[in-house]
Wavefront OBJ file of the C-alpha trace (Angstrom):
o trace
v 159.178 33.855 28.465
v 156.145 34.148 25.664
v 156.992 34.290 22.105
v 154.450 33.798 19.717
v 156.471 30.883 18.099
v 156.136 28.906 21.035
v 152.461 30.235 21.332
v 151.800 29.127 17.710
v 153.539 25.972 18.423
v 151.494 24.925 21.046
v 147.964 26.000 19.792
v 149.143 23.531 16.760
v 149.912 20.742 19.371
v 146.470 21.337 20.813
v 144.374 21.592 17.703
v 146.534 18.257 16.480
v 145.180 16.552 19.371
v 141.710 17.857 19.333
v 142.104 16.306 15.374
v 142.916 12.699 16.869
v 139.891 12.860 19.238
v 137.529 14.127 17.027
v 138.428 11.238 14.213
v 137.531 8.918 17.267
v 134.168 10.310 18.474
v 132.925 11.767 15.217
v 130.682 9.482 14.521
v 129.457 9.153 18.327
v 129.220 12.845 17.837
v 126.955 12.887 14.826
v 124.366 9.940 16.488
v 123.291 12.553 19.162
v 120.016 14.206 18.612
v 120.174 17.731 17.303
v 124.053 17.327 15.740
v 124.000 18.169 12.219
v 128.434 18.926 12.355
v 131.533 18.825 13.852
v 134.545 20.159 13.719
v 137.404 22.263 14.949
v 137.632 25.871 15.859
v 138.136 29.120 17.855
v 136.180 29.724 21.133
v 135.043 33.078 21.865
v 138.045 33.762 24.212
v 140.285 32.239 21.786
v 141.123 28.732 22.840
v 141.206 25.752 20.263
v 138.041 23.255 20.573
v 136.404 20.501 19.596
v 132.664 22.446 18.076
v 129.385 20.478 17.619
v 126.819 22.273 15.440
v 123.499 21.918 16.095
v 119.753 23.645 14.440
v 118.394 25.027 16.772
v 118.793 26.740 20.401
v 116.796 24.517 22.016
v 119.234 21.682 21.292
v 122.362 23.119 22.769
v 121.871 21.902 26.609
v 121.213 17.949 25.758
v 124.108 17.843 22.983
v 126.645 19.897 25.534
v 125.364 17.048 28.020
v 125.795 13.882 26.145
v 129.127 15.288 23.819
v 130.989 16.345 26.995
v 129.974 12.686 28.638
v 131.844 11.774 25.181
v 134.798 13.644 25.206
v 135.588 14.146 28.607
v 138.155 17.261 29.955
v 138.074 17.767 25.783
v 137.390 21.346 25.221
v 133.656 21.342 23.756
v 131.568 24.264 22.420
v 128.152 24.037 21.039
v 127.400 26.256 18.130
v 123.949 26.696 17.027
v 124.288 26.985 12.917
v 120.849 26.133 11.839
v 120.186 23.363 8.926
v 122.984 22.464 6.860
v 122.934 20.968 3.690
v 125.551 19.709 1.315
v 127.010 22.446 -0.868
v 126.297 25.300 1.840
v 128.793 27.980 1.420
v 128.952 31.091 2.627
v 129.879 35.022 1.031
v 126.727 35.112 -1.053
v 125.773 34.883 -4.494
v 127.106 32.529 -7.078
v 126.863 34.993 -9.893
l 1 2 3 4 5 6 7 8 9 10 11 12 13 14 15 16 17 18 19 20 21 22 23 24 25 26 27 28 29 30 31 32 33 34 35 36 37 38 39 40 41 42 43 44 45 46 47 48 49 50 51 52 53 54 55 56 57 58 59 60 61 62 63 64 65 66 67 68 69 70 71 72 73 74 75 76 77 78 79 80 81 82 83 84 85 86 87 88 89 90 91 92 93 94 95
């Protein structure tokens, strides 16, 4: 039977997980071309995975390539974010 405990309990197993394999392969993850982050997140149907941020759209198909020969069966999605730069924040002005 679903309750959203256990739900909630096991989206926390998986994203604890995803953590442990992501402090492995970070900096694997970061030595590809086109990388400029990594993290953790949401996919667009709502499962937990490992994300890998990248400039521009022309860089997703050789980072989804060489990060999934990384990680394996390790939930992967490539976001495209643009250049980021220490001290980006989002919400707008500073004012």
């Amino acid at each position: 039977m679903w309750t959203p405990f256990r739900d909630a309990a096991r989206r926390m197993s998986e994203v604890s997980r995803l953590s442990e394999v992501l402090a492995r392969c970070r900096d694997e993850l970061h030595m590809i071309d086109g990388v400029v982050g990594t993290g953790i997140g949401t996919t667009s149907v709502g499962d937990a995975a490992i994300q890998v941020f990248v400039v521009s759209p022309q860089d997703v198909a050789g980072v989804e390539r060489s990060a999934s020969a990384l990680l394996g069966d390790i939930p992967l999605e490539v976001v495209v974010t643009g250049q980021v730069t220490a001290g980006d924040v989002g919400g707008g002005g500073h004012g």
